[in-house]
N, C-alpha and C positions, 0 to 999 in steps of 0.2 A: 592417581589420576586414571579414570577406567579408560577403556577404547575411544569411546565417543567424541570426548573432554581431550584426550590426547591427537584426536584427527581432527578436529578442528583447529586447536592451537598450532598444528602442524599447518597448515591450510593458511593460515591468520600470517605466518612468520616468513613462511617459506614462497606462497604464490606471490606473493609481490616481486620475485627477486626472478620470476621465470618470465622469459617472453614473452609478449600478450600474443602473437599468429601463435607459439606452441602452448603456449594457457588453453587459450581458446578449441584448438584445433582437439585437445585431450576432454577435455569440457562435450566439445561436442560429440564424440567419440560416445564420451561415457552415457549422453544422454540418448543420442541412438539405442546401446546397449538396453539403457533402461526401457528405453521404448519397445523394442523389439521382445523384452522378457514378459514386461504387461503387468507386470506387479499392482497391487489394488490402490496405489496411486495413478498410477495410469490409467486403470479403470476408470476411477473416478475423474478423471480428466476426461476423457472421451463422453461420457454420460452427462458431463456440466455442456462438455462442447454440443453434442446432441440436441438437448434446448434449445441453445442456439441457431441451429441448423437441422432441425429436423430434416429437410428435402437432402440433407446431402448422401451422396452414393456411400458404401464401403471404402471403398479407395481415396474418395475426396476426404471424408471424415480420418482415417489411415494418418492423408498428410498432414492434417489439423492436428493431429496429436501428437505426430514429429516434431514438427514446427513451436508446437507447444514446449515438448520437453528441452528443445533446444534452446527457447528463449528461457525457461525456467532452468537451465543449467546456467545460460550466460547471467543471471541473478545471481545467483550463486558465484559464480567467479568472481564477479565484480564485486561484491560484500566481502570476499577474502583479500581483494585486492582496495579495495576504494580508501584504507585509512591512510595508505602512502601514497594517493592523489593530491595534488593539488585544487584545495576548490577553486580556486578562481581560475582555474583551467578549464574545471567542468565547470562553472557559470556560463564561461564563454561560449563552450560548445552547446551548452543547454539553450541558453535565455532567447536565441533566435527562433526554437520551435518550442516558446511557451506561449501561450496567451493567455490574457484574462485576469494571470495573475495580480496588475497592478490596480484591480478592482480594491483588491485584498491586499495592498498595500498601501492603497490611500485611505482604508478603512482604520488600521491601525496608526499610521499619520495623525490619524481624526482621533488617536487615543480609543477607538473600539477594538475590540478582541476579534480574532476571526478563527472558525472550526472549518478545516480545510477534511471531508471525509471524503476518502478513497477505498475503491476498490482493488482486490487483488492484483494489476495489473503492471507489467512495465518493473521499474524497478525503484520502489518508494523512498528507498536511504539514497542515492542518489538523488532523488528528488529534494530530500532534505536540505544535504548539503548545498544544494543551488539554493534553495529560498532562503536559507539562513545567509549566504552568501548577497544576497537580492536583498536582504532585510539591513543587513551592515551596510551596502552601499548606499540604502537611503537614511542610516543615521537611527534607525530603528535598534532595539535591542538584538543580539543575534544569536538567540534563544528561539527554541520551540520545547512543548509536551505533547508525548505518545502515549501509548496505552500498547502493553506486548503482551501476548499470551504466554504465561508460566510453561515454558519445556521441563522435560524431565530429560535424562536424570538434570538436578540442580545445579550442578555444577557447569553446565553446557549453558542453560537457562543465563546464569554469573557470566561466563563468556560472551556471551550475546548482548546483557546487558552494555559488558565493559565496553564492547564493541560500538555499539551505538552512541554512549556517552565521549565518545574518543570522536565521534562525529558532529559532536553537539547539543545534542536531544540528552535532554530530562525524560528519564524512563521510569515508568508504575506499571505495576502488575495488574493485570485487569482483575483476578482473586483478591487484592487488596485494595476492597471498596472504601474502604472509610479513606485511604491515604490517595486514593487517586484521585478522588472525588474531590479532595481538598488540592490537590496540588492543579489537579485542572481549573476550577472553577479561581484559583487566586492567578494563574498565569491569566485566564480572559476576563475578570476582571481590571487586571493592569495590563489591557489592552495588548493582550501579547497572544500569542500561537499557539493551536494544540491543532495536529494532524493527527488523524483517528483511519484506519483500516477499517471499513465499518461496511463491505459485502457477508458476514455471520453475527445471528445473533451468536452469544456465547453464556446469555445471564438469563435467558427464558422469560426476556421482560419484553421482549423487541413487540415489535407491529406487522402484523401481516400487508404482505403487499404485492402485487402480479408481476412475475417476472418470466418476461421471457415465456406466454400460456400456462405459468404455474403460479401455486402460489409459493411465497419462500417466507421469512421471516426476518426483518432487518432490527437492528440496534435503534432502540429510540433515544441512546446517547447523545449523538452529536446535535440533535434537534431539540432536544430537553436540555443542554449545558446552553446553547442559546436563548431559550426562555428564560433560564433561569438567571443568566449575567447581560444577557441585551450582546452579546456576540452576536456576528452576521458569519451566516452560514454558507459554504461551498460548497459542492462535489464538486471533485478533481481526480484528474487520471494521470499518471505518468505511461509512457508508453517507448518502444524500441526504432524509430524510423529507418526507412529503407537507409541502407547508405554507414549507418553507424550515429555512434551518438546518443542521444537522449531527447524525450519531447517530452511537454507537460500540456494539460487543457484545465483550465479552471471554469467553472462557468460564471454566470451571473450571480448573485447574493438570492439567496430562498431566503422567501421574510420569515418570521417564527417571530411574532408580536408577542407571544406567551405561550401556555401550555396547552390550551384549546388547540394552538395552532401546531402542535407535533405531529400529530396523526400524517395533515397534508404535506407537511415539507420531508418528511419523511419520505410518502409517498413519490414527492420529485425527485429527491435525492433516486431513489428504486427507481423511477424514467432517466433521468439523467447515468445511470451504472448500466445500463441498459446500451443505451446510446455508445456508451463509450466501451462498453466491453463488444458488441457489436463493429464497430472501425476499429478495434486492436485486438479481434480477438487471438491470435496466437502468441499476443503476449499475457493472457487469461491463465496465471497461475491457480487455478480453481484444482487442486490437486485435493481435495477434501470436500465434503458432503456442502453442500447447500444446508442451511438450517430451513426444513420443510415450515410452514406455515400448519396453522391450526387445519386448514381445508385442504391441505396440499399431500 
């Protein structure tokens, strides 16, 4: 077991069994740290935040990337702590600051499939486990399909998987086209759930789109697996509210009638990520490159 594979399973076993004020308080500790060192994570957080805020000062922009690291440290705790939660604890804390979602559950009611795509934001496995939870109390199956990027070394990449399936999520490797492809388009066919991370392209097939005075390049997956099965499509945000807890925002159904119709609901999804990285942004895990656009 190298370092990496060994600090994580360390993390997985052991944070659960430590106080959440002294979790937290070390958590935020260490993310301060990070922030004050400036490592090209940081970097790149501050330069996605920039977009965002162009007009803001040195100092203002400073506390955005605190703020930043601090909510992306408490993601990180919570993933090492969330598999010995109770969901129906966090449904309960959740379900009063989600809306929208029961668009997307009277859709699969109706036996249609729903692609719920999100951006980096908030903290998305918690999100999970509330809609999966939201999904069993209406008698729905309580399953979903993701799509995760292959880490290295493999063995961490294993970890992560375990992790998530211990959550409930059916996990495919986004390098493994032919089996994800197959595994997504048979969950929305039998009208059931796939949640997609979809602020980078990753496969160089996305669609250009204006973000934020730039151009960037998004995934034309989640708009293309709707064409392709008559799923109805969402952007959705998870996000950290003041106070503590968890919120989610779904929005309305983007049509996607076929594949003519990719390009634009694409597009909406890029206004709607927008919107909602905007009202959450320090919860904006953007710690990686934007995928530039062809023009961008």
């Amino acid at each position: 077991m190298n370092a990496a594979e060994l600090g994580y399973t360390a993390a997985w076993r052991l944070l659960r069994h430590v106080p959440a004020p002294l979790a937290g308080a070390g958590f935020r500790a260490g993310a301060d740290l990070a922030w004050r060192r400036g490592g090209a994570g940081v970097r790149r957080l501050r330069r996605n935040l920039r977009r965002v805020r162009p007009e803001a000062s040195e100092p203002e922009l400073d506390r955005l990337v605190c703020a930043g690291m601090r909510s992306y440290a408490r993601y990180w705790l919570e993933a090492f702590r969330l598999p010995a939660l109770d969901p129906a604890a966090i449904h309960a804390r959740m379900r009063p600051a989600t809306t929208g979602l029961d668009v997307a559950v009277a859709a699969m009611q109706e036996g249609r499939g729903v692609v719920l795509a999100l951006p980096h934001v908030g903290n998305w496995d918690v999100a999970g486990v509330h809609v999966i939870e939201e999904l069993r109390r209406h008698g729905l199956p309580a399953e979903m399909t993701t799509v995760v990027e292959r880490l290295r070394p493999d063995p961490v990449y294993r970890r992560f998987v375990e992790y998530r399936e211990s959550l409930g999520f059916e996990i495919v490797a986004q390098d493994d086209g032919r089996r994800a492809h197959l595994a997504l388009t048979r969950r929305l066919r039998a009208g059931g759930l796939v949640c997609l991370i979809a602020d980078r392209d990753l496969t160089g097939t996305g669609i250009d789109v204006p973000f934020f005075g730039d151009t960037i390049r998004l995934p034309s997956g989640p708009a293309s697996l709707c064409a392709l099965t008559g799923a109805q499509l969402h952007a959705a945000v998870t996000y950290f509210p003041p106070g503590g807890g968890w919120g989610a925002t779904v929005s309305p159904a983007i049509a996607v009638p076929d594949r003519t119709a990719v390009p634009k609901a694409t597009l909406e999804l890029a206004r709607a990520f927008e919107e909602y990285v905007a009202a959450h942004l320090e919860d904006w895990h953007m710690l990686q490159e934007l995928t530039p656009g062809s023009r961008g």
